[in-house]
N, C-alpha and C positions, 0 to 999 in steps of 0.2 A: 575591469574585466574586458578582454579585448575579443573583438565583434566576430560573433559565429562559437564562443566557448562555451562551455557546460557548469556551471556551479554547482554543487547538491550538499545540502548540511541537514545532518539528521541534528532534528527540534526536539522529538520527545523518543524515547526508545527505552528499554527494562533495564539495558548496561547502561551502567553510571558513565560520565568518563573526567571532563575537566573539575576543580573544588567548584561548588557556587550553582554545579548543574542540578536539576531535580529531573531524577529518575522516575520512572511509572510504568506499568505494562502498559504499553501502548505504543501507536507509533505516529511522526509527523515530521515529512521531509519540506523544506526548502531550495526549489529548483531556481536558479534564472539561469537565464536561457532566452535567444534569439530578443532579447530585449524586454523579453517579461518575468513577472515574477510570481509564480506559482506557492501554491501550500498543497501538497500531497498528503490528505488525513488530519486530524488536529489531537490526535493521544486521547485522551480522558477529557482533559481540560484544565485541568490544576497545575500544569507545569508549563505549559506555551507562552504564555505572555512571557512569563520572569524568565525562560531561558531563550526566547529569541531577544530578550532588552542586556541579557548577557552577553551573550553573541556578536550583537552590533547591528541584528536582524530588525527593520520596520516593518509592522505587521500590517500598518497602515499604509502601505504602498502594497500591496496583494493585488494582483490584476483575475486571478483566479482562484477558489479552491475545489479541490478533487477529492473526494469521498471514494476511496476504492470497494467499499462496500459499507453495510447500516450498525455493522457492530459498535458496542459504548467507546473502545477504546482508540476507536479512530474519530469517531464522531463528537465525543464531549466537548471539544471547544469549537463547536460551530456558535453556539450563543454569542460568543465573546469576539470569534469574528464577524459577524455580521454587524456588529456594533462596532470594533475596532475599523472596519476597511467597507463601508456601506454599499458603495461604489465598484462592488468584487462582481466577478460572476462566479456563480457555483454549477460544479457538474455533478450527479450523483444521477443512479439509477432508480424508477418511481419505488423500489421495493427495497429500499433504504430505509423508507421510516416505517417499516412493516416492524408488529411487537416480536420481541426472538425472545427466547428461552433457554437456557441451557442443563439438561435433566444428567446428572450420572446416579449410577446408582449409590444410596445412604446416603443422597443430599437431597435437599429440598429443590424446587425449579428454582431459578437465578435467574431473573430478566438481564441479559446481553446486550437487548435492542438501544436503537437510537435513544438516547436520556430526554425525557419531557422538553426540558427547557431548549434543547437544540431544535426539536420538532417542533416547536413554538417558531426559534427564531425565522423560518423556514417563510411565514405568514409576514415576515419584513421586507423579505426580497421581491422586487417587482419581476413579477412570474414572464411578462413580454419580454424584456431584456437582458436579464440577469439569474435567471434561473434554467437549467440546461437541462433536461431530462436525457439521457444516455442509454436511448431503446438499442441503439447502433455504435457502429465504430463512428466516431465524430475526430474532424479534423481542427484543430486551435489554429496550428498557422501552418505553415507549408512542411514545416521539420517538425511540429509535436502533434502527436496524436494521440485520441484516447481510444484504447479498446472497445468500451458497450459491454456488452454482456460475452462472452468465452465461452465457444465450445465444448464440451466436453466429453473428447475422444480416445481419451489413451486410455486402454483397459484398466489396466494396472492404480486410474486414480480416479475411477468409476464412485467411488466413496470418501472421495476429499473434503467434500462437506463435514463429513465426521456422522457418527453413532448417537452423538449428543444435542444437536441441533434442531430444536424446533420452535412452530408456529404460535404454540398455546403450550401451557402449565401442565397439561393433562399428558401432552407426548403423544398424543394423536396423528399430528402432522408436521412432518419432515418438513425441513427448513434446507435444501438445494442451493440456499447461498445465491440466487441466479443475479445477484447485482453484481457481483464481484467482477469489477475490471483494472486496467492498470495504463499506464502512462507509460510513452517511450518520445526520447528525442532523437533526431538523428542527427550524429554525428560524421566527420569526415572520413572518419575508419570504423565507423559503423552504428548500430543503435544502444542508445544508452535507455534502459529501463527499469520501470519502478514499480515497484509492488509492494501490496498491502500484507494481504495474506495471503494470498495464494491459495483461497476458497475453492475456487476452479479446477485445481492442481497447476503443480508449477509450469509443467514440462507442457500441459494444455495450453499455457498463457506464455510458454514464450512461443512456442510452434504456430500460434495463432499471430502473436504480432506481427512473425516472420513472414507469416503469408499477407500483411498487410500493410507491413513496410513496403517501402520502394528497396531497402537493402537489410537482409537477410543475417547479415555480420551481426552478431553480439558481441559488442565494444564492452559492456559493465550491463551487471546486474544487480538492483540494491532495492532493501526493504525483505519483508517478513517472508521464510519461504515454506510455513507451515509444515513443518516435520516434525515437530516435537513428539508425533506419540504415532510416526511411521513404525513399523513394524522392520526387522533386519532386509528379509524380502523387498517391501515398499521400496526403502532407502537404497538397497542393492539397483535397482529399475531406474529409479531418479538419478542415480549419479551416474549409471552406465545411459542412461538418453542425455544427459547435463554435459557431458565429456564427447558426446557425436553435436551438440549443438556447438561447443567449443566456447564458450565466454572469455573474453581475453582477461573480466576482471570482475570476480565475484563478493557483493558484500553484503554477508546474510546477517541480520538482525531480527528482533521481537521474536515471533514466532517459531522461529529454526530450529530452536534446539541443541543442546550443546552436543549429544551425541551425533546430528547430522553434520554441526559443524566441521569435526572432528575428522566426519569420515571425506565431507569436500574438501577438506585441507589436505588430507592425505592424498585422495585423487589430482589437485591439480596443482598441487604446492602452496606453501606459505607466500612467495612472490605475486598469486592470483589472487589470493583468497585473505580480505582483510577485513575483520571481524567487526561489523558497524557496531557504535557504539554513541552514545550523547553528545553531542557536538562536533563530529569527526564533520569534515570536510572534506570532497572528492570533486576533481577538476577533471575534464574533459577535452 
């Protein structure tokens, strides 16, 4: 890969794509970039090892991993990296391994949160060097940055957290998501970014990077952009702010939703807009 490019391979995602991949809701990108090698999320955990040894991916060469927030399906394979790549630094925010819940009605609570064994492996990393608490935007090297925690200003995604999200079993107390952040590199024609779920709302997380970037341009945007259970209104607002921020190259996965798909495809074409999927690879 030739010095100052972009690499990004989605590890775990819900769309299938090459034989041999294992599928799972969840998601975990693979960035290098500027000479390092990032992990963006780890899925659940049942599927990262065996599709990054298909790939051609060493997990064992990790210089960082990125928790974009404490949910099971980003989180499940911290266990197995901590032990595969010892020598990593990890970024997450302190209310990542807070317990979550997930209540709808005529179901029972569903624990979402960080899975035990991940919050164990947590107690492996030396806390002075190698473990990164993300109160703030934090800089890795001169081109990647991480968000911190996201503002959340655009009316319209005032309730992105969701209806269903909480602290404890009983539904007492609302779960505001407030660790959710996201990763962007900068590129020569502009910022490349990555996202978990887009907790925060979307259209909050890119507006924020832009005021924190050095360059404003949205080159690509990839990973989860939590719309699956927008309403026609919501969705309407997100693609009409998505099309004034202008992305030159959109690629929604996990969380999106086939009906949001559908409708940012229509807004800014098939040529923009390319449907991430298990093992897809995008350059920079």
């Amino acid at each position: 890969m030739s010095a100052g490019s972009i690499k990004i391979t989605i590890l775990v995602d819900n769309t299938p794509g090459r034989a041999g991949l294992i599928a799972e809701h969840g998601l975990s990108v693979w960035i290098e970039a500027e000479g390092r090698r990032i992990l963006f999320d780890t899925g659940q955990g049942k599927a990262l090892q065996e599709n990054a040894h298909q790939l051609g991916i060493r997990l064992d060469e990790t210089d960082m991993v990125v928790l974009s927030h404490g949910h099971y399906d980003h989180t499940g394979g911290l266990a197995d990296m901590v032990r595969i790549a010892p020598r990593m630094r990890l970024v997450l925010h302190p209310d990542a391994v807070l317990s979550r819940y997930s209540l709808q009605p005529g179901r029972p609570p569903r624990s979402i949160g960080m899975p035990t064994e991940s919050r164990s492996a947590l107690e492996q990393i030396d806390r002075e060097q190698r473990l990164i608490w993300a109160t703030q935007p934090l800089s890795y090297t001169s081109r990647i940055g991480l968000s911190g925690p996201i503002p959340r200003q655009i009316p319209f995604e005032e309730d992105e957290a969701g209806g269903h999200f909480f602290l404890d079993p009983e539904g007492k107390r609302r779960d505001c998501l407030a660790d959710d952040q996201a990763l962007w590199i900068e590129a020569q024609e502009g910022i490349v970014i990555c996202v978990g779920c887009c907790h925060a709302g979307l259209i909050n997380t890119l507006s924020y990077i832009r005021r924190l970037s050095a360059n404003s341009r949205i080159l690509a945007l990839i990973g989860g952009f939590h719309l699956l259970e927008a309403d026609s209104s919501r969705l309407e607002r997100t693609v009409e702010a998505l099309s004034f921020l202008s992305p030159k190259v959109l690629i929604p996965c996990h969380c999106t939703g086939e009906q949001a798909i559908q409708r940012v495809r229509g807004t800014f074409g098939e040529g923009q807009v390319l449907v991430g999927y298990l093992g897809l690879t995008a350059q920079f």
